[in-house]
N, C-alpha and C positions, 0 to 999 in steps of 0.2 A: 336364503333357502330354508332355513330352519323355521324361521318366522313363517313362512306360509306351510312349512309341514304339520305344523303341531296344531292349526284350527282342525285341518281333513282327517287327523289321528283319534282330535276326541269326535267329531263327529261320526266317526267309523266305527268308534268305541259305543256313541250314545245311540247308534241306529240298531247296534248288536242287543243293548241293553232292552229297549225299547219295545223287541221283537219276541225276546224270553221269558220279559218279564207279566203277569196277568195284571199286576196291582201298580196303579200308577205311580204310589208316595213312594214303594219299597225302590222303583224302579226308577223313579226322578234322585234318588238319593244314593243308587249305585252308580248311576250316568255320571253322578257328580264326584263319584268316587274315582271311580276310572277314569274320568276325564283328566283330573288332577294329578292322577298318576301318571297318566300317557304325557301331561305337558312334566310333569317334574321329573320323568326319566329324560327326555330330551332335551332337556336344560342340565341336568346333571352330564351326562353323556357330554354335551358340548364344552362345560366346564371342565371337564375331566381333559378335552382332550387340547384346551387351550394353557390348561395349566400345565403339561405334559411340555408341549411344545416351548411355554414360555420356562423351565427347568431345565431345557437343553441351552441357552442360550448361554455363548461365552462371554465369562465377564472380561471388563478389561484388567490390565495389568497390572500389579499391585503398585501403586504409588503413594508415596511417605508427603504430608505438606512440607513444606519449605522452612525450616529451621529460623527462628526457636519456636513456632509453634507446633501445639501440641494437639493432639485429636482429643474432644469431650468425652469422657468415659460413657458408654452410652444413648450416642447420639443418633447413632441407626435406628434404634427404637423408639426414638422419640418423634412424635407428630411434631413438633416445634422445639427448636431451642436453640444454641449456639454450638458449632461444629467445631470450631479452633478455639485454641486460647492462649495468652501469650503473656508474660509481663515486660513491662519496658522502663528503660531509663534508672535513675538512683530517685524518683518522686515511686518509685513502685505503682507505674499504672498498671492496670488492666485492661488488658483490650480481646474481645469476644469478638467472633464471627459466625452469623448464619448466613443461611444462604438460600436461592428458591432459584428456580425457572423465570427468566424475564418475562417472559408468555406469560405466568401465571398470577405477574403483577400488575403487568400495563395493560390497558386497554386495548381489545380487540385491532386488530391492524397496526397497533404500532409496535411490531414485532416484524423484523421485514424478512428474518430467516424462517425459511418456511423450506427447506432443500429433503425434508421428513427422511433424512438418515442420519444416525451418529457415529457410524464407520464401525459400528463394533457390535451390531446386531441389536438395538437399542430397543427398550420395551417400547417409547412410548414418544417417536421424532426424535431430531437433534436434540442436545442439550451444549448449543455453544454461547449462549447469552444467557448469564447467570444475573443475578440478582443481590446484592448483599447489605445486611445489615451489619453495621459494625456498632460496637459498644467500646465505648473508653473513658476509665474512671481512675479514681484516686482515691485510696483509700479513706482519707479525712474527707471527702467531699459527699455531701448528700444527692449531686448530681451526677450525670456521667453525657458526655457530646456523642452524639449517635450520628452516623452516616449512612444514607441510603444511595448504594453506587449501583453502578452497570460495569459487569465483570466479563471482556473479551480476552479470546486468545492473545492481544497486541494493546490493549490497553484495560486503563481502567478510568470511568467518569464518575465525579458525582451526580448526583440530582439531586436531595438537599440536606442540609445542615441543621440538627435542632438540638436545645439543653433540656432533658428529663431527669426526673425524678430517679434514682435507682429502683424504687418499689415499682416504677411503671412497669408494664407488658414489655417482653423481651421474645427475639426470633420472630419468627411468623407474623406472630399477633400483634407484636409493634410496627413490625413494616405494614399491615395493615391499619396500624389505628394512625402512620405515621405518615399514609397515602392522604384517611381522608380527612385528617385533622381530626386536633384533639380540644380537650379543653385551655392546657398551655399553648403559650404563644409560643409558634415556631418558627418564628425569625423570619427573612424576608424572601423571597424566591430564590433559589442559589443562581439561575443564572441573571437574576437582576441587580447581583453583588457588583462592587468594580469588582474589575479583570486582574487588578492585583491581589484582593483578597481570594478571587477564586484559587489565582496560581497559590495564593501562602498556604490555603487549607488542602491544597493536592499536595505541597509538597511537607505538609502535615502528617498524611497522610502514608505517604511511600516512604517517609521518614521511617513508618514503624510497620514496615513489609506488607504493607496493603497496597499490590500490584499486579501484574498480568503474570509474576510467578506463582501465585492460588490458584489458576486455572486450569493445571493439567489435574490437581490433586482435589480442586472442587467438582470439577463434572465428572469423574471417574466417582467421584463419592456420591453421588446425584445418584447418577446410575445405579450404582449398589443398593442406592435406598429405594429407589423406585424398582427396582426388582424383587426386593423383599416385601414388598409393597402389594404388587402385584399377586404375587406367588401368596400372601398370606390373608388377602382379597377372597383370589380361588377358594381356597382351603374354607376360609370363613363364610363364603355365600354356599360351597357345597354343604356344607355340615348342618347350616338352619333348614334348608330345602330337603336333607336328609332323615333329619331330627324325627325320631316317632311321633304320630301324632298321637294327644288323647281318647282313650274309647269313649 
């Protein structure tokens, strides 16, 4: 509805103009002024009142991860990085966690939850298929085994196994450089592994609390960050559309 208001607004605007004015340049140049104005209040207005709306919404309940990890100091504000972090064993690993939206990884349709509620008033669909990149290193070693899982309420999958570089991309930008290949060899399909080694590297994994207990405390944290997200969006597109312009 807005979308068809705001052509009939400057046109209403430019027939006003058109009619007052005797000089055509002064007058093609006020149309253009006014028109501008009648679409940037309209848009502002709407921004205003979605941003309004989306600052009512209740968040959910505060929830702590799953012991011994620890939340990254700053991870809300970060576009990409590692959300948990943890050390393990007497080898002192490191093991990092980020995290994304399945939807936002996999290919269109293969995402089969599609029920567009996350029970809790949610900015933007479900968020029950998480996505995660996992990092785990030693501190003598130049490399670190990275895992790219699928993170449900009742389980957790791999999809695949590969050895990097420490210096390589981390968060985000690995799991995309880890979707479409990279320069290093990244070992062979996981599910073309035998069926024994898939079991040894799941139970590798859960070994060091990477299970379906991260999931009440990753989507809640999803959420949080997609609401600040959101909310700092608004704020951000009102303020440039606001901005003075130059005389």
């Amino acid at each position: 509805m807005l979308r068809r208001a705001a052509p009939s607004a400057a046109t209403a605007l430019l027939r006003r103009a058109l009619s007052n004015s005797p000089r055509p340049r002064s007058s093609a140049a006020a149309t253009a002024v006014a028109s501008s104005s009648a679409v940037n209040s309209i848009l502002l207005r709407s921004l205003k009142e979605h941003y309004l709306e989306v600052s009512k919404m209740t968040p959910p309940p505060k929830i702590s991860p799953p012991k011994p990890y620890t939340i990254v100091k700053g991870a809300l504000d970060q576009t990409s990085g590692p959300v948990l972090r943890r050390s393990y064993g007497e080898a002192g690993e490191e093991i990092s966690i980020s995290v994304a939206r399945l939807s936002n990884i996999m290919p269109p349709g293969a995402d089969s939850d599609s029920d567009g509620s996350d029970g809790a008033g949610g900015v933007s669909g479900s968020i029950s298929q998480l996505f995660l990149h996992v990092d785990i290193s030693r501190p003598e070693s130049s490399k670190s085994l990275q895992f790219l899982c699928g993170l449900y309420p009742d389980a957790v999958g791999i999809h695949s196994v590969c050895l990097r570089s420490k210096t390589s991309a981390s968060g985000a930008v690995a799991v995309a450089a880890a979707t479409k290949g990279g320069g290093e060899y990244q070992g062979r399909i996981f599910q073309e592994l035998d069926e024994k080694v898939r079991d040894a590297f799941h139970f590798y994994i859960e070994a060091r609390g990477i299970n379906e207990k991260l999931f009440p405390f990753l989507q809640a944290w999803l959420y949080v960050k997609d609401h600040r997200n959101l909310i700092r969006w608004f704020k951000s597109v009102g303020a440039v559309i606001n901005e003075p312009k130059p005389e």
